[in-house]
Wavefront OBJ file of the C-alpha trace (Angstrom):
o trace
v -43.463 -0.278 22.544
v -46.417 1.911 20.834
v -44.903 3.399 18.296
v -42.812 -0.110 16.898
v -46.227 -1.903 16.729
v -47.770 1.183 15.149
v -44.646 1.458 12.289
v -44.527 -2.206 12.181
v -47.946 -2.595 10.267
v -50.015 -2.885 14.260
v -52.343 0.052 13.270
v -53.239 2.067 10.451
v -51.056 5.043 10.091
v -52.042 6.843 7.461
v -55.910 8.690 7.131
v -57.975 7.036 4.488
v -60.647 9.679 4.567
v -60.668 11.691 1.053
v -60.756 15.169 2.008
v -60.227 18.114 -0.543
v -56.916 19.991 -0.066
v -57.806 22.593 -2.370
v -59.624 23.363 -5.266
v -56.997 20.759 -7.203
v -56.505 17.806 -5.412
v -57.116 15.470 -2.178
v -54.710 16.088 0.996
v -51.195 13.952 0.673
v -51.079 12.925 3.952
v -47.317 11.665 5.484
v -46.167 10.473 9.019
v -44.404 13.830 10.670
v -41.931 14.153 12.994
v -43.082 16.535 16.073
v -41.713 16.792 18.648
v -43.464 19.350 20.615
v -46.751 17.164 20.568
v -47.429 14.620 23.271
v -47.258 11.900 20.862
v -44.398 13.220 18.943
v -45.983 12.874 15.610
v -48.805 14.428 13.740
v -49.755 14.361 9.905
v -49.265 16.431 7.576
v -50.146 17.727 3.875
v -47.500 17.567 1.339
v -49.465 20.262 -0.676
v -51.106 22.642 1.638
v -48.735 21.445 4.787
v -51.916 21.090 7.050
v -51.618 18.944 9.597
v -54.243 16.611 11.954
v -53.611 14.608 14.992
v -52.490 10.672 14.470
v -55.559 9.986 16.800
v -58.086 11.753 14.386
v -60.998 8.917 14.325
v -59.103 6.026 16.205
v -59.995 4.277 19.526
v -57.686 6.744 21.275
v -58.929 10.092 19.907
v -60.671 11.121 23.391
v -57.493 10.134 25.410
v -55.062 12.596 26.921
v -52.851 9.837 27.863
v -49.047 9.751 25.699
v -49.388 6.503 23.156
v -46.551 4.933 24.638
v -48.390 4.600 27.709
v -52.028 3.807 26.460
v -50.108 0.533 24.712
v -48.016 -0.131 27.591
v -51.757 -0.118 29.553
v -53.019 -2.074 26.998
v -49.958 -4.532 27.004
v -50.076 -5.219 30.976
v -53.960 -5.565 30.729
v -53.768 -8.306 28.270
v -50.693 -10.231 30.053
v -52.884 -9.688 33.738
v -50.531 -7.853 35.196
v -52.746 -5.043 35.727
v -53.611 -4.572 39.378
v -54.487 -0.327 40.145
v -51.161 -0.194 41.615
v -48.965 -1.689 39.344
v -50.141 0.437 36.260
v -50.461 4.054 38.432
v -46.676 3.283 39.390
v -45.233 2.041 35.945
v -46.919 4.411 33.950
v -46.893 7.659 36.444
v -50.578 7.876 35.891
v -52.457 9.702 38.692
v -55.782 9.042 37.676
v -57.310 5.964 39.207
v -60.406 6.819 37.093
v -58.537 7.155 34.028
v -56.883 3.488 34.689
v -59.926 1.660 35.856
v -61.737 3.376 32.502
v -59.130 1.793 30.385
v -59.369 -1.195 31.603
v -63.062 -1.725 30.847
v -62.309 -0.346 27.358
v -60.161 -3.856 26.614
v -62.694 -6.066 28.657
v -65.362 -4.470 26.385
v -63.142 -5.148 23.237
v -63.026 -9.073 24.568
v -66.739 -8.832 24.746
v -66.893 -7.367 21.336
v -65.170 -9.938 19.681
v -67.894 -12.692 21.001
v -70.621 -10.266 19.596
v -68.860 -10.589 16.100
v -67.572 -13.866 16.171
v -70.471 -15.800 17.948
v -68.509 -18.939 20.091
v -69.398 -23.099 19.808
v -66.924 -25.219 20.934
v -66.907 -28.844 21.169
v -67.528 -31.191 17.892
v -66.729 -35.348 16.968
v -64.217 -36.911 19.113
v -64.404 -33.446 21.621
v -65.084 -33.827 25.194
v -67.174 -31.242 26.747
v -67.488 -30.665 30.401
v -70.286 -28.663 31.461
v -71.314 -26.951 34.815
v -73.268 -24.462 36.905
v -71.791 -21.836 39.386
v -73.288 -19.541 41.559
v -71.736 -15.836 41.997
v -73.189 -13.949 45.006
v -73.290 -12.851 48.645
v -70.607 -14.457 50.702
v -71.755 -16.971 53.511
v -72.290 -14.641 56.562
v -72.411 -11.842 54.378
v -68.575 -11.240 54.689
v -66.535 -9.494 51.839
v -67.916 -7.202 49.168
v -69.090 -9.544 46.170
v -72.441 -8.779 44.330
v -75.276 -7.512 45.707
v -77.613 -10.630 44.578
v -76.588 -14.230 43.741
v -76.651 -15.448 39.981
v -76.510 -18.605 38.691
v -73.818 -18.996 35.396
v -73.405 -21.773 33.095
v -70.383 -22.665 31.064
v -68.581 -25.361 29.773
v -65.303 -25.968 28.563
v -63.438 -28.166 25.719
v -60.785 -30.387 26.751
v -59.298 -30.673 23.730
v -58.720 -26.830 22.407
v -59.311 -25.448 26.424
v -62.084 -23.018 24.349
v -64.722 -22.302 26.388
v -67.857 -20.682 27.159
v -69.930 -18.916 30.200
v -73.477 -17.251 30.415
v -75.395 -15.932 32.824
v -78.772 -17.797 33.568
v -82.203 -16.993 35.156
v -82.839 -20.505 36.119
v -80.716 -23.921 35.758
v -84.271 -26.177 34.424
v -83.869 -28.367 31.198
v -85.897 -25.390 29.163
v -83.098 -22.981 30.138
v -79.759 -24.860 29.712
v -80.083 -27.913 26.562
v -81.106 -24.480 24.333
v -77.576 -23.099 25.631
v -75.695 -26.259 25.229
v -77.247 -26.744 21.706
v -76.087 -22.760 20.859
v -72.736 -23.271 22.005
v -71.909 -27.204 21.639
v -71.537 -28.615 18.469
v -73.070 -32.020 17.441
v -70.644 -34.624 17.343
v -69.092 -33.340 21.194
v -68.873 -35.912 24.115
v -70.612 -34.312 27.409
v -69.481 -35.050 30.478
v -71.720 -33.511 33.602
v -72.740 -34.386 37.099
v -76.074 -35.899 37.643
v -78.186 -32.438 37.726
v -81.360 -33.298 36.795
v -81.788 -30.460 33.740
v -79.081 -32.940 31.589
v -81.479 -35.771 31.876
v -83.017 -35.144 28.592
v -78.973 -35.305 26.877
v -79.546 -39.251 26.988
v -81.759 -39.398 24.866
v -80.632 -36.816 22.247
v -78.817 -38.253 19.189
v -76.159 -35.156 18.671
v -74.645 -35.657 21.918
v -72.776 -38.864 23.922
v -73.583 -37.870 27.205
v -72.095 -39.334 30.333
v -71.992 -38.342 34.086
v -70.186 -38.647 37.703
v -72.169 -38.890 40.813
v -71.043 -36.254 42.781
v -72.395 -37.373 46.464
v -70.458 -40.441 45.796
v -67.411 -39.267 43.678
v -65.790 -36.529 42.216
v -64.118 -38.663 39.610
v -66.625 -41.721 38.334
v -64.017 -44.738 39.289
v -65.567 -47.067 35.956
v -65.518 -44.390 33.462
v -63.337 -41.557 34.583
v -65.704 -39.052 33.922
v -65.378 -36.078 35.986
v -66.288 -31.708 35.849
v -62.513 -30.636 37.395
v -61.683 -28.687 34.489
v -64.934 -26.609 33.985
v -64.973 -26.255 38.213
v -61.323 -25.381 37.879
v -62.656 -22.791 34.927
v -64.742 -21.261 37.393
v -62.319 -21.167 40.516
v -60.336 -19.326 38.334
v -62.440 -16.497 37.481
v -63.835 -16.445 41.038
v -60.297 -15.938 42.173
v -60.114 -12.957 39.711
v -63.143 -11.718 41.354
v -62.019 -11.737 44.738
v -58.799 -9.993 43.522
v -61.262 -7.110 42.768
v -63.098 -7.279 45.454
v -65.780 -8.209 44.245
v -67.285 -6.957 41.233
v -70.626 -4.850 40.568
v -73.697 -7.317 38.993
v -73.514 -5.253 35.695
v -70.469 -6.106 35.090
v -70.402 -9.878 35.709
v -71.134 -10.809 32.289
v -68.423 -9.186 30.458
v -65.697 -10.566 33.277
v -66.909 -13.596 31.935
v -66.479 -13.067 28.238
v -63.087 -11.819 28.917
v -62.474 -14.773 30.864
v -63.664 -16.659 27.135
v -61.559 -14.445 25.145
v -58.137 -15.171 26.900
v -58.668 -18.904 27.180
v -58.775 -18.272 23.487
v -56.114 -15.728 22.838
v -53.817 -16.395 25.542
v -50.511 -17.164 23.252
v -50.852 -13.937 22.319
v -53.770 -11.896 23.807
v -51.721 -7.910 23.258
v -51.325 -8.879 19.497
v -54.948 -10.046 19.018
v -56.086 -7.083 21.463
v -54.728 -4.839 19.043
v -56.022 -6.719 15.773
v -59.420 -6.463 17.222
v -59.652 -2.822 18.139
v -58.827 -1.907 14.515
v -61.747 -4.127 13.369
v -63.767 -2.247 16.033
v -62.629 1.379 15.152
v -61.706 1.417 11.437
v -59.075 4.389 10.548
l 1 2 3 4 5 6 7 8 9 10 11 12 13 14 15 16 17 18 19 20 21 22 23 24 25 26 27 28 29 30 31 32 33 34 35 36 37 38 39 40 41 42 43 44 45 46 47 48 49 50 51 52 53 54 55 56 57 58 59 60 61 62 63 64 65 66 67 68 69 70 71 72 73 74 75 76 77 78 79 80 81 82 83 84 85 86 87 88 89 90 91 92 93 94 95 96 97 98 99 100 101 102 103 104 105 106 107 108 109 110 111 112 113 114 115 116 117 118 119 120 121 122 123 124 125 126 127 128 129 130 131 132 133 134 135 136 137 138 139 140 141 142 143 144 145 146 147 148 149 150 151 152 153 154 155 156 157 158 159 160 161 162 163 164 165 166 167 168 169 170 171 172 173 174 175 176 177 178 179 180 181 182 183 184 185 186 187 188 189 190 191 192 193 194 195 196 197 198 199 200 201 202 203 204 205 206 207 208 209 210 211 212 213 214 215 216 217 218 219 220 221 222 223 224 225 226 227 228 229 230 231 232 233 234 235 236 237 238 239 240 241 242 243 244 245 246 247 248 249 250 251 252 253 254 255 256 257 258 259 260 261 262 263 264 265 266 267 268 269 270 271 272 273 274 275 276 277 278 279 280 281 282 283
C-alpha cells in the first residue's frame, strides 16, 4: 500500500533541498532501486552516485519501522481499526510502545489540522445543537477513567454533521456564549436544553435560539427541538474512551479534536491523513 500512494503523487519523492554535488553542479537526485535497504529504495546522484535515505527530512525519518508497515499503521488508525492487538498481529510489530507512539503521532496530526484551519460550523438555515458533558471518575469509583472530572462543551451541525468540542473550566454564560460565538456562525439556528448559561442567546440577534425541557421531555412535543445528536456525539467518544480504558487528563483534549477531525474527514480520513502530514513536514 505505501509505496503505490508514495509513486502515485501521495508524498513527495524526490529531495528539494539544493545541495552542491561538486564544485560544478547541484546533486541529480533519482528514485533507486535497493534492495538490501529496509525500504527497498534510497536516492541517488546521477553525477557523483551518492546516495541518502527516502526518509531524509520527512515525518518518518526517526522510524525504524519498514514503510509498508508505518502506512498500513497509518491506514488502520484512520479507518479505527486500530485496537493494540490488531496492529501488533497484522503488522508483526513487537513493540507496544512503538504502536501506541504512532498512534498519538496521527491523533496529533488531527489536532494539527484544527490549529491551522481554525473550525466554525453552523451558518443561515443551519441547525446547531449544543451541549455539556462531563468526563471523570466513574460512580463508585469503578473502572480506570481520569483522575479528575472535566466539564466539555461541543456542539454539532445537523446539516454537514461538522462539529466541535472544548474543554471548559466552568459551564456560566461568561464561559460558553464566547465559545459558541468562536465556533458558531451568525445566521445558525441553536437548539439547547434549558441550562441557564444559554439564557442570554434570546436575546442576541445572530442567533434563533430555541430549547427542550429536559425534566419534562427529551424531545419538545410543539417544536421538535431536541440535543440527541450532540448527546449521541458525546456517547460516541465516551464509548471510545472506555475502549481505552480510560484515558490520561492530558490527553483528553486531543481525543476530542480527533473525534472533530473524522466527523469531518470520514469519507476519506487515510487520504486526508496523508495530505495533512505533508503540509505538516514539508520534503
Amino acid at each position: 500500500m505505501g509505496w503505490a500512494f508514495i509513486l502515485g503523487g501521495g508524498l513527495p519523492v524526490i529531495p528539494k533541498t539544493i545541495e552542491q554535488c561538486n564544485e560544478f553542479a547541484n546533486h541529480d537526485w533519482y528514485l533507486a532501486k535497493l534492495t538490501r535497504l529496509t525500504d527497498g529504495f534510497t536516492f541517488r546522484c546521477r553525477r557523483c552516485l551518492g546516495t541518502k535515505s527516502i526518509r531524509n527530512g520527512t515525518f518518518f525519518e526517526l522510524s525504524h519501522l519498514p514503510l509498508n508497515s508505518l502506512f498500513e499503521l497509518m491506514y488502520y488508525c484512520s479507518r479505527q481499526q486500530d485496537s493494540l492487538d490488531h496492529l501488533i498481529h497484522e503488522l508483526d510489530i513487537g513493540s507496544t510502545k512503538t504502536v501506541v507512539d504512532w498512534k498519538n503521532f496521527c491523533r496529533d496530526v488531527c489536532a494539527e489540522y484544527f490549529l491551522r484551519n481554525p473550525v466554525q460550523i453552523g451558518g443561515p438555515g443551519h441547525i446547531v445543537e449544543i451541549d455539556e458533558s462531563c468526563f471523570g471518575k466513574r460512580k463508585y469509583q469503578r473502572g480506570c477513567v481520569l483522575r479528575a472530572q472535566q466539564w466539555d462543551f461541543g456542539g454539532v451541525d445537523l446539516q454537514t454533521k461538522e462539529c466541535f468540542m472544548v474543554e471548559v473550566d466552568q459551564r456560566d454564560a461568561l464561559t460558553l456564549i464566547p465559545i459558541i460565538q468562536q465556533f458558531i456562525r451568525p445566521g445558525s439556528i441553536i437548539h439547547s436544553d434549558q441550562w441557564r448559561a444559554y439564557n442570554s442567546l434570546q436575546n442576541d440577534p445572530a442567533y434563533v435560539h430555541f430549547t427542550v425541557n429536559h425534566s419534562v421531555n427529551f424531545v419538545d412535543p410543539v417544536t421538535s427541538v431536541h440535543t440527541q445528536n450532540i448527546e449521541n456525539s458525546w456517547m460516541r467518544v465516551k464509548c471510545r474512551q472506555k475502549k481505552y480504558l480510560g484515558i490520561h487528563r492530558t490527553l483528553l483534549s486531543s481525543y476530542l479534536q480527533e473525534y472533530m477531525w473524522r466527523q469531518k474527514f470520514g469519507e476519506t480520513p487515510f487520504k486526508h491523513l496523508v495530505e495533512q502530514i505533508t503540509q505538516i513536514y514539508p520534503v
